[in-house]
C-alpha positions as CSV (number, residue, x, y, z in Angstrom):
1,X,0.0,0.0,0.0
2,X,1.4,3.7,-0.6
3,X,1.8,6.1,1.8
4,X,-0.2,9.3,1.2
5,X,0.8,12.7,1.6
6,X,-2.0,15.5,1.6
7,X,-1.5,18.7,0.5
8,X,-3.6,21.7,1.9
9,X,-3.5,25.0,0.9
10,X,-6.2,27.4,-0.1
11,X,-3.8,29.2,-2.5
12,X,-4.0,27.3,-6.0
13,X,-0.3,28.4,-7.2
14,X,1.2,27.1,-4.1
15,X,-0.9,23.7,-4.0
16,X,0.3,22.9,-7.5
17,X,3.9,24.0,-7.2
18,X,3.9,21.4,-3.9
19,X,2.3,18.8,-6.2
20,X,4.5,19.0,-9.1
21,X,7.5,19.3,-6.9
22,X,6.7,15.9,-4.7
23,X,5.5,14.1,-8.3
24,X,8.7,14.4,-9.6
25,X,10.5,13.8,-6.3
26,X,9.0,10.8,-5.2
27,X,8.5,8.9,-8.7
28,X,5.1,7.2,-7.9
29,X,6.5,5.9,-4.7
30,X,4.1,8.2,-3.0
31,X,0.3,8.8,-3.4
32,X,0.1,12.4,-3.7
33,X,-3.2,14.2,-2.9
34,X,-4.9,17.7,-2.5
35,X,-7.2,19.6,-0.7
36,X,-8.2,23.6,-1.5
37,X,-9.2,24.2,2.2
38,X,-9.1,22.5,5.5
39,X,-12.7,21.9,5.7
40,X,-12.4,19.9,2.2
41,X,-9.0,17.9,4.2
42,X,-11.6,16.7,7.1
43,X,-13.7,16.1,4.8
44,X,-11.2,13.8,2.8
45,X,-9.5,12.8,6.1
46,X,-13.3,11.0,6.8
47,X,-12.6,8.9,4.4
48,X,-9.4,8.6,4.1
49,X,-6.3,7.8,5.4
50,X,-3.0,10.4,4.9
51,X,0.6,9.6,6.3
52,X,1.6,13.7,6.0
53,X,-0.5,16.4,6.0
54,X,1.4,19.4,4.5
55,X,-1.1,22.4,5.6
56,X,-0.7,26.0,5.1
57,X,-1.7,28.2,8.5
58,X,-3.8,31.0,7.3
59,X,-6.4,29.4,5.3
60,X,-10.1,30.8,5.2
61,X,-13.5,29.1,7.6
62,X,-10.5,26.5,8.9
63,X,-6.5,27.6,10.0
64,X,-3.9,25.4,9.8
65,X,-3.2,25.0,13.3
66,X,-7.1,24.1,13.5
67,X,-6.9,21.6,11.4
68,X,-4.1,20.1,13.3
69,X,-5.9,19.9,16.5
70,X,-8.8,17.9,15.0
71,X,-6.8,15.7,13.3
72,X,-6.8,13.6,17.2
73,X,-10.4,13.0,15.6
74,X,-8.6,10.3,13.5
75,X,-7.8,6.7,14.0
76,X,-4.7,7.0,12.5
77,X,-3.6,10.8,12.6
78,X,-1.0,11.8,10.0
79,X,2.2,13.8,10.6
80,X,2.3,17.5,10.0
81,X,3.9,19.8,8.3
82,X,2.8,23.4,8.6
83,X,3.7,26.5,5.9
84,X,3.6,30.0,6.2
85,X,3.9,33.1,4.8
86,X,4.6,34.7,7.9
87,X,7.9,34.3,10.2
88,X,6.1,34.5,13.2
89,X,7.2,33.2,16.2
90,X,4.2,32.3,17.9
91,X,2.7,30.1,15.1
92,X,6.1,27.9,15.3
93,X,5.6,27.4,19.0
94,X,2.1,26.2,18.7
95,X,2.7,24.0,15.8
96,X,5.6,22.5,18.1
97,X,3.1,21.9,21.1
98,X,0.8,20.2,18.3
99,X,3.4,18.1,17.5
100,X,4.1,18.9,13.7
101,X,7.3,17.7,12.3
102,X,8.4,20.9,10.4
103,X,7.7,24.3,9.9
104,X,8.5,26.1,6.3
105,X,8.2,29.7,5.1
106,X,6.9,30.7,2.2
107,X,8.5,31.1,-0.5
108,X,9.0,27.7,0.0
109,X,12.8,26.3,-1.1
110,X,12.4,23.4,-2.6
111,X,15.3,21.7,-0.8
112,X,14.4,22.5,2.4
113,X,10.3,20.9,1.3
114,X,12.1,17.6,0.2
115,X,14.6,17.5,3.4
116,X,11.4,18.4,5.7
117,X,8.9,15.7,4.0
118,X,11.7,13.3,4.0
119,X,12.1,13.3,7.9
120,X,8.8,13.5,8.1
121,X,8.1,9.9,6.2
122,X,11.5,8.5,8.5
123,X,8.8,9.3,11.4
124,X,6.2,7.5,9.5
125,X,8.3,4.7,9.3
126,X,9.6,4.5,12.6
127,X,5.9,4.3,13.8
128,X,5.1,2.0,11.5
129,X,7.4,-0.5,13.1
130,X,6.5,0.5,16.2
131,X,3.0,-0.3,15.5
132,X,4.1,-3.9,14.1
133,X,6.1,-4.5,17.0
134,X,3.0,-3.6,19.7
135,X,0.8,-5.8,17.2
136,X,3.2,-8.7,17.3
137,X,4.8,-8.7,20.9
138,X,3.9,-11.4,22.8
139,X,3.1,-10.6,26.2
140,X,3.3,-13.7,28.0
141,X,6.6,-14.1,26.3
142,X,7.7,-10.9,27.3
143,X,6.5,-11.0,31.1
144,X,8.5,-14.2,31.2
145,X,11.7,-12.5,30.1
146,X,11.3,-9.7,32.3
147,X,10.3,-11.7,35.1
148,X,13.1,-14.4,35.3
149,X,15.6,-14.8,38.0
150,X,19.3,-13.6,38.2
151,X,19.9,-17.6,37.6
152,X,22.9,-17.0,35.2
153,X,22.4,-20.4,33.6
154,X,18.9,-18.9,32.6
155,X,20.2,-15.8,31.6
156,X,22.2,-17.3,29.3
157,X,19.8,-19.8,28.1
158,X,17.3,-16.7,27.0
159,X,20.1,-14.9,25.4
160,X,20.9,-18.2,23.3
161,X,17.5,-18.7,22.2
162,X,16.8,-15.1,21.4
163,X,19.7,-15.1,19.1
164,X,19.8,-18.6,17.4
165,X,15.5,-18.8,16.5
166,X,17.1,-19.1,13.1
167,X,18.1,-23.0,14.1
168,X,17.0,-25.9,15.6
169,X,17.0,-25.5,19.4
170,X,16.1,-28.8,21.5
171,X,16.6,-28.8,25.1
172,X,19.7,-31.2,25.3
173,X,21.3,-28.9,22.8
174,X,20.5,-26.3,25.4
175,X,21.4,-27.9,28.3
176,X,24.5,-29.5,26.5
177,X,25.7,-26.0,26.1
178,X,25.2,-24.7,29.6
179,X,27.1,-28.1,30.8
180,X,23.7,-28.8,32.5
181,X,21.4,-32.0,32.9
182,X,18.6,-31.5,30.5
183,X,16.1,-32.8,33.2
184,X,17.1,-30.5,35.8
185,X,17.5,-27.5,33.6
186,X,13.6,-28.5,32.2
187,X,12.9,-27.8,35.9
188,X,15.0,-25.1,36.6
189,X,14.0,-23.2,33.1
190,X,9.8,-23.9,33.8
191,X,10.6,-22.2,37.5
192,X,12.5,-19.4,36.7
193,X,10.6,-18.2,33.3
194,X,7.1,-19.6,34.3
195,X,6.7,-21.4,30.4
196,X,8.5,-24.3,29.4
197,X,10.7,-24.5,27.1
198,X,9.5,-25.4,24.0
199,X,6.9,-22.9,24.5
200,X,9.4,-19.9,24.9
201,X,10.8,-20.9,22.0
202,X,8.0,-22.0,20.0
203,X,6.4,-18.0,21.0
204,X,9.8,-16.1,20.1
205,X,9.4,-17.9,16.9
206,X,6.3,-17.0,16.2
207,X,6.3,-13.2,17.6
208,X,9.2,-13.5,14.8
209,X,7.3,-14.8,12.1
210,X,4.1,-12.5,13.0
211,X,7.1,-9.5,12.7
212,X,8.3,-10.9,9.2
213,X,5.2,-10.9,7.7
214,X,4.2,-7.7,8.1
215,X,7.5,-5.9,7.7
216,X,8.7,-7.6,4.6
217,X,7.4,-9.9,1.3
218,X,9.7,-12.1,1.9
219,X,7.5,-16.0,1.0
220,X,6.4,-18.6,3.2
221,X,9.1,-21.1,2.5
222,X,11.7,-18.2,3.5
223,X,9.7,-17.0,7.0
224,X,10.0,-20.4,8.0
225,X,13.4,-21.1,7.9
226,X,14.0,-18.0,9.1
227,X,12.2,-18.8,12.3
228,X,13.9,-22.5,12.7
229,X,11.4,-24.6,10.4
230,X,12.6,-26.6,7.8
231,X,8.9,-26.7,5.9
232,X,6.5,-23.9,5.5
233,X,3.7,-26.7,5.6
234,X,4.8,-27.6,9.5
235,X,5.5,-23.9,10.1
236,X,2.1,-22.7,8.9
237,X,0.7,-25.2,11.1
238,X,2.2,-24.4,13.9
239,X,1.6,-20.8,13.3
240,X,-1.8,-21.9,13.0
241,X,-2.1,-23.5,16.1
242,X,-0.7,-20.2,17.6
243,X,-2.6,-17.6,16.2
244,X,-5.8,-19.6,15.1
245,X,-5.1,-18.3,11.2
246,X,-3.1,-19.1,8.6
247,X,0.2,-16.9,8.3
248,X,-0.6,-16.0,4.9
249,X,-4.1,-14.3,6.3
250,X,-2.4,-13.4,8.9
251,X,-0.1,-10.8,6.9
252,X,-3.3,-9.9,4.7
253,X,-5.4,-9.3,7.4
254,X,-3.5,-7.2,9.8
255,X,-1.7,-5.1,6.7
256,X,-5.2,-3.9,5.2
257,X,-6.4,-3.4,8.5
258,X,-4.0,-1.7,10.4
259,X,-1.2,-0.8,7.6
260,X,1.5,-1.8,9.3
261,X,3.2,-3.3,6.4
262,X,6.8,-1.0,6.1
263,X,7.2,-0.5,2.0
């Protein structure tokens, strides 16, 4: 899906010159779209979703800045960039408190529009992931980590597994490699973590997989051997047992509904 940037400005000149400058810049990578006021950006905004807003700040019926404080109206509220014609102070302190990204002057420099929009879709990004990651974390999993004892045997164990999901990981590997008995270290590792095993394991894999598949195309066959399967038909069962879907409407699913896939 492409990200969109919205372009508001009540000035026809400007609103074009923005267009033709970001149509050329960003070569189709971008979904560029327009808006001659900000009632007509709510309006679109309704029904619509926009990554960056770039809004002018004296605009007829609606300001800029108005605009940007009912944009919190939104499920998904897009960054900001404000423009103005006027160096004043006080609108750059508000637009800070709103959160925008930038704030330009006009006449705008076209450098200084492409550096601004570009940190602004770097912030898009970097939310994007941390939407995936909030989506995929596995809580349980998590808690368990958080939660285990200073047992340095354990310690290590969790640091092994978090860094080898790639590969097959049985508990007398495991406990071969802490110098351990495997049934003692099944005890120790249930008592200190509060999940067995296999299940740690068997959920870093999959809060893995769930991360993959959102956050890249990569195919089936590849997401499983990246998570430490050696077929994609016993790691889509697995997954399947996990999170009651099939991985492949798993990614299709949460990407439509809550965009999370990073292009």
């Amino acid at each position: 899906m492409l990200k969109t940037i919205l372009i508001v400005d009540d000035e026809p000149r400007t609103r074009d010159g923005i267009r033709k400058v970001l149509d050329i810049w960003s070569g189709g990578k971008y979904r560029i779209e327009t808006a001659a006021n900000g009632i007509v950006a709510l309006e679109w905004l309704e029904h619509n979703d926009a990554h960056l807003l770039i809004s002018d700040i004296r605009m007829p019926e609606l300001t800029g800045l108005e605009l940007v404080e009912r944009l919190d109206m939104f499920k998904n509220r897009p960054n900001v960039i404000l423009v103005s014609g006027y160096s004043d102070f006080s609108y750059a302190q508000q637009a800070l408190r709103f959160g925008v990204v930038d704030y330009l002057l006009k006449p705008i420099d076209k450098a200084s529009l492409i550096q601004a929009i570009e940190k602004a879709m770097l912030r898009v990004e970097e939310q994007a992931r941390y939407k995936v990651m909030a989506e995929v974390v596995d809580t349980k999993r998590l808690e368990a980590s958080q939660h285990s004892s200073q047992n340095p045997h354990i310690n290590a164990a969790l640091t092994y597994i978090h860094e080898h999901l790639s590969e097959q990981i049985t508990m007398k590997e495991m406990s071969d490699y802490l110098h351990m008995n495997a049934s003692y270290f099944s005890v120790l590792f249930k008592e200190q973590v509060g999940l067995t095993f296999s299940d740690y394991v068997t959920r870093g894999r999959m809060q893995l997989a769930k991360e993959l598949l959102l956050t890249t195309n990569d195919s089936m066959a590849d997401i499983a051997e990246q998570v430490g399967y050696q077929t994609d038909k016993y790691f889509g069962k697995v997954f399947r047992t996990v999170a009651g879907i099939s991985p492949a409407q798993y990614r299709k699913e949460k990407s439509i509904h809550n965009d999370t896939t990073i292009q």
